[in-house]
C-alpha positions in Angstrom: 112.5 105.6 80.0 110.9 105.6 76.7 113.0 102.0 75.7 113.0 100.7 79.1 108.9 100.8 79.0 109.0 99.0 75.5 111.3 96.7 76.3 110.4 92.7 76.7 113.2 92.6 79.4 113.2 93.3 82.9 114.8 96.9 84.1 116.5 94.9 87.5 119.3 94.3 86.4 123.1 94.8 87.1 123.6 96.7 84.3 120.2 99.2 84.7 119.1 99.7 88.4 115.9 101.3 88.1 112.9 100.8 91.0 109.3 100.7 90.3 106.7 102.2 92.5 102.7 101.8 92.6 100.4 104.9 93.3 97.5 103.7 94.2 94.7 105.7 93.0 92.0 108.1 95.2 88.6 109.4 94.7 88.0 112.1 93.5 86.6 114.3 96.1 90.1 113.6 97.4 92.2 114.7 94.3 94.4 117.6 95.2 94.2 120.7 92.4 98.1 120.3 91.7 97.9 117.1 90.1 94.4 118.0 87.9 96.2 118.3 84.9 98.3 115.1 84.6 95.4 113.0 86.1 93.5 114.3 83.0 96.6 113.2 81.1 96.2 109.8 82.4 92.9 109.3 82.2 93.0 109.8 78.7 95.4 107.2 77.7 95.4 103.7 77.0 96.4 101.1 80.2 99.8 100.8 80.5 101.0 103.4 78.1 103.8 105.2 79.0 103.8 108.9 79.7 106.5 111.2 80.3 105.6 113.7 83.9 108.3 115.8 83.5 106.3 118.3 81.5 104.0 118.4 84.7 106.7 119.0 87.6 107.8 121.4 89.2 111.6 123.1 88.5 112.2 123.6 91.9 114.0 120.3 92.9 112.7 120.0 96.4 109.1 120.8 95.1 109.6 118.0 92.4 110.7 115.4 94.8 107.6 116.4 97.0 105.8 116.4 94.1 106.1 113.2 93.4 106.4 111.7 97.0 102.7 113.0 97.2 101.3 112.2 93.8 97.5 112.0 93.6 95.6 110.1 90.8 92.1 109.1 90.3 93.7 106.2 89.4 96.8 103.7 89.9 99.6 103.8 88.1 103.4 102.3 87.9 106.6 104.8 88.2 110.2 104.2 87.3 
């Protein structure tokens, strides 16, 4: 993921099939305690640097997919 953020050319492509999806972001108030840690993260990054979540889900793979299905964050970002 690493290359494919750095790269100059686009990921849709025959040879790499990868999807992008927006999370928009949600106030505060609203922020559920599960995702407190990598909205920290986040926050504390440039824009569009890239960040590796893994660290922050969970093993389980159904939690991980919900996990991700319902991420939370103060503000938006891109995933792929």
């Amino acid at each position: 993921m690493t290359t494919i953020h750095h790269n100059d050319e686009s990921t849709c492509n025959p040879t790499n099939n990868a999807s992008m999806f927006h999370v928009l972001g949600c106030k505060e108030d609203d922020l559920n305690e599960q995702y407190q840690e990598l909205n920290d993260v986040i926050l504390q990054l440039d824009y569009y640097q890239y960040v590796d979540i893994y660290s922050y889900l969970p093993i389980n793979v159904m939690k991980h997919y919900r996990y991700i299905k319902n991420l939370q964050l103060t503000c938006s970002i891109g995933i792929y």
